[in-house]
N, C-alpha and C positions, 0 to 999 in steps of 0.2 A: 820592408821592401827595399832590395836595391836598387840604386838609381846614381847614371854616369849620363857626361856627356860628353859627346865621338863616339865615331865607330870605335877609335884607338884604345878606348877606355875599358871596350866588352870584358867583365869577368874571363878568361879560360877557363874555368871549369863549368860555365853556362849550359853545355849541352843545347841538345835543340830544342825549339822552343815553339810554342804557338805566338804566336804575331799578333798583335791588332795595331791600326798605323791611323794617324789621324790628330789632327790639332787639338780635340778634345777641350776647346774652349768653352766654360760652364759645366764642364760634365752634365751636362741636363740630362732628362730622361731618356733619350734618344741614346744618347752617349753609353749609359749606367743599361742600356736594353743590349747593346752589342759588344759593353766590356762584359755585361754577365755572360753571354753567349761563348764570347770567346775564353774566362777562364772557366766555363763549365767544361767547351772541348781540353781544355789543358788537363784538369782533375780527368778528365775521361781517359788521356793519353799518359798521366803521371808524369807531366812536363809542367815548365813554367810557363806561366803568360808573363808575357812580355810587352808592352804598350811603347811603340814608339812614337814620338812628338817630336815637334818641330820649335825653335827659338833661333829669330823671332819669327813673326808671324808671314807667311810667303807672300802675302797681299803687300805689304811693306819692300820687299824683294824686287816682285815682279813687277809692281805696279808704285815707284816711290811716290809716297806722297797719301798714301791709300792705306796709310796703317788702321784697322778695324778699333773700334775699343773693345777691352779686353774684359774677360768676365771672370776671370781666377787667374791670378797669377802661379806661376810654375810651383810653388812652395805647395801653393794651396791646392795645385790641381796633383799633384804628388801626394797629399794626405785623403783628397778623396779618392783617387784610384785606387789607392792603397784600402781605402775602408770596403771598395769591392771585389778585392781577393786577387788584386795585382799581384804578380813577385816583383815584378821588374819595371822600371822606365828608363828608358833613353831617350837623352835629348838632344837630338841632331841639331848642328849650327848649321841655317837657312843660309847659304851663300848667293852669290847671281851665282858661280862656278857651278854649285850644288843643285841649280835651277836650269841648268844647262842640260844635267845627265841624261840620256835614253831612256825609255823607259827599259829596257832589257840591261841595261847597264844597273841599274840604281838595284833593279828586282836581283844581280849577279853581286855586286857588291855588297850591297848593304844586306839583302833577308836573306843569302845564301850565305857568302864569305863571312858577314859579320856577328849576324844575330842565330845563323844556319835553324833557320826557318823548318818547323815540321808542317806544320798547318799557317795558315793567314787567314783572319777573321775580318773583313772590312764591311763598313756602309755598301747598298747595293750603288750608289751613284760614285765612290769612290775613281779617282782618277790619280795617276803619279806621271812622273817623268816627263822631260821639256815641253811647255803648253801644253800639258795635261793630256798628253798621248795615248799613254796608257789607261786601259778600263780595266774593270772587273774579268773581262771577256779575253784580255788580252794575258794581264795576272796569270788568273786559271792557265791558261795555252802554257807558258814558264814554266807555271811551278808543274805542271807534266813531264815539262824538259828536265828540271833539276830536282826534282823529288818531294816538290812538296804540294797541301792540296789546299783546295780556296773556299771559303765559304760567304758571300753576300748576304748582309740582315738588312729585313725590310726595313724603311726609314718609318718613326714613330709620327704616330700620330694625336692631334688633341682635338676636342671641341671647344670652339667660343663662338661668340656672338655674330661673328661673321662664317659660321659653319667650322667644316674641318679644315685645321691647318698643319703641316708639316714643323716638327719642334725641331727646330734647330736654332745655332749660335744667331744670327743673323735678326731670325725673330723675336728672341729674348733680348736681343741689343734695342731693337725698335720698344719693346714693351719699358725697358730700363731708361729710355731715355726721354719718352712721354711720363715717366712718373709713375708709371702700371705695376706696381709692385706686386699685386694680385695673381695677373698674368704670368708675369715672369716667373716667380714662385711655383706656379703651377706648373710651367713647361718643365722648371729646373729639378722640382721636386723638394727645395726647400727656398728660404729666403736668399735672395740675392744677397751677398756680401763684396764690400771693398776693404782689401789691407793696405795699412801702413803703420806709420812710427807717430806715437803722440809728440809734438811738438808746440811750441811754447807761443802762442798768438799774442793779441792785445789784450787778454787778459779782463775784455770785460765783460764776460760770463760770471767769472768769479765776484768782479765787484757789483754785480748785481743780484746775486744770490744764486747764482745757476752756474757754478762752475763747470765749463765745456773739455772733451777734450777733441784737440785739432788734431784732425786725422791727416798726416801728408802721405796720397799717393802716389804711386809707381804712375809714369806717364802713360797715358792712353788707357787708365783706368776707365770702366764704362761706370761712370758714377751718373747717380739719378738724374733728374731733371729737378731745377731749383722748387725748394720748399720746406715743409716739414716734415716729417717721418716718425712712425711708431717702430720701435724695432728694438736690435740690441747691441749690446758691445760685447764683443768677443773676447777675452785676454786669453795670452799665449806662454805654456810653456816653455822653457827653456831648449826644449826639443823642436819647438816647432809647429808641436799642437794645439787644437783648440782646447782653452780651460772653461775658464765661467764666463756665463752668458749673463751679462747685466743688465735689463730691462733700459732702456733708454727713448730720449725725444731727439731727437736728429734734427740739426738745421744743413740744408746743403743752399748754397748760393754766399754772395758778396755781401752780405748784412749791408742793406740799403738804408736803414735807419741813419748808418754813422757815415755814410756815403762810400762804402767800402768797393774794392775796382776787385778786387783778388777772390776767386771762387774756393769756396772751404768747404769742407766737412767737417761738423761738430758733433760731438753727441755728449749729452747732457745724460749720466747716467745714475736712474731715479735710485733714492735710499743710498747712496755710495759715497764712501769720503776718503778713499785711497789715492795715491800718488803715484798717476800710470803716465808720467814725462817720461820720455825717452824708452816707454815700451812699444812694441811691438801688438796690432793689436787688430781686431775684422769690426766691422760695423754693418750688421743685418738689416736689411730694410724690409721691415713688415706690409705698412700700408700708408698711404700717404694722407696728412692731415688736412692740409691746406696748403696753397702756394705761397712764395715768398712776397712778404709784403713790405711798406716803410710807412712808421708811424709815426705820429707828429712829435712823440716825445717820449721821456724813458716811461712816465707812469703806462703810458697806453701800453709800451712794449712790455714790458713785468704784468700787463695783466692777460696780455696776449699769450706769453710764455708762460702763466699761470694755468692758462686753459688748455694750452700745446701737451702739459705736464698730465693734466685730466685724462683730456682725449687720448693719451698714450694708456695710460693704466686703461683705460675703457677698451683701445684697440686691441689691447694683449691681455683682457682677462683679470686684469691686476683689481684689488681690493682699492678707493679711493684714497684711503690715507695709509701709510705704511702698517 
């Protein structure tokens, strides 16, 4: 898949393209319902899809102070779009200037002059240019004017426990952030993931027989709500991609045992004795075990994390002992 960012950046030999425009945070299934949409119309035309995104996030822009947490970072939301038959991503840098534009400007600039726009595939609630001026309704009228045509997809739907809900980013952040790994997964269509870089903690994972690795993320990571977790570790190739998936017990919070003030991510990954410092790497969260607790002393904690280690093989299917 290629992938720039700026308008200034456009391949010229791109040709015209079909569009889909949108922050595409989690690619959930709502997301993965109207990138199919949009490059089934591309194969249909023998054009590329093209997905264009935004860095960083406009809520941050327009409203400082209001940065969302974030459910895939650009790396990772690049290797899923790509796994749904993207040719192309652009990533527009969100300015206040760029937050400014008309909406007849932004639709002249950017999907005609820059991306030169055949078709555009958006959400039907879809909005662009200065305070969100621009609709669906307005788009379409444009691209009459300049050649191109519009297509609005319904927004996805799910069942839970409180009836039907609308999947979107917003909702998965609420599920992510009570601990609902369940939920989320469901909306997203696979397990919530955070990346980052293994870095070097205190070290006493290892000196109690559970070697951890500390995950540091990218800020306004939406990471879970404190506890433990059944899930996995991702390692990464050298390209960027996802490798092996290592069954792991996940602690997220400040390890209250040792009076810890600094919120982390660990995963403890079962059967594994590799040396993943200073990689690159995702940590999946399956289901969540129990909340974060502090126990009177290490025996209680090593029996506690004995049973964290169980219930992880139980939540993921795994055989009890290697």
């Amino acid at each position: 898949m290629l992938r720039w960012r700026g308008l200034e950046s456009t391949p010229g030999d791109l040709g015209r393209s079909v569009v889909t425009i949108g922050m595409y945070d989690g690619v959930h299934r709502g997301h993965q319902k109207l990138i199919g949409a949009a490059v089934a119309r591309a194969r249909a035309m023998r054009r590329p899809c093209l997905l264009l995104t935004f860095d960083p996030h406009p809520a941050e822009v327009v409203r400082p102070g209001s940065h969302p947490a974030i459910l895939t970072a650009l790396d990772r939301k690049a290797e899923l779009v790509a796994g749904l038959g993207v040719d192309a991503m652009c990533v527009l840098p969100f300015t206040p200037e760029f937050s400014r534009l008309a909406p007849e400007t932004f639709t002249h600039t950017v999907l005609v002059e820059h991306l030169h726009a055949a078709q555009v595939v958006v959400g039907e609630n879809f909005t662009y240019g200065h305070k969100a001026a621009g609709t669906i309704t307005s788009l379409a009228e444009e691209g009459r004017r300049f050649g191109f045509s519009v297509e609005g997809v319904p927004l996805a739907q799910d069942s839970s426990d409180d009836g039907e809900v609308t999947i979107s980013s917003t909702y998965i952040r609420a599920c992510v952030a009570a601990g609902d790994m369940v939920s989320a997964a469901r909306a997203l269509g696979r397990p919530h993931r955070v990346d980052g870089v293994v870095v070097r903690g205190h070290r006493r994972g290892r000196e109690l027989g559970y070697p951890t690795a500390n995950v540091e993320t990218a800020p306004f990571t939406a990471i879970p709500a404190d506890g433990v977790y059944a899930g996995h570790l991702v390692t990464r190739h050298d390209d960027g991609a996802s490798g092996e998936r290592l069954p792991a017990a996940i602690s997220v919070g400040t390890n209250p045992t040792f009076q810890g003030t600094r919120r982390t991510v660990e995963a403890f990954a079962l059967d594994y004795s590799g040396d993943l410092y200073g990689e690159h790497v995702g940590v999946e969260f399956a289901a969540r075990l129990r909340p974060m607790a502090a126990f009177d002393g290490v025996e209680a904690l090593l029996a506690a994390m004995a049973q964290d280690v169980s219930d992880t093989r139980t939540a993921l299917g795994m055989p009890e002992t290697p």
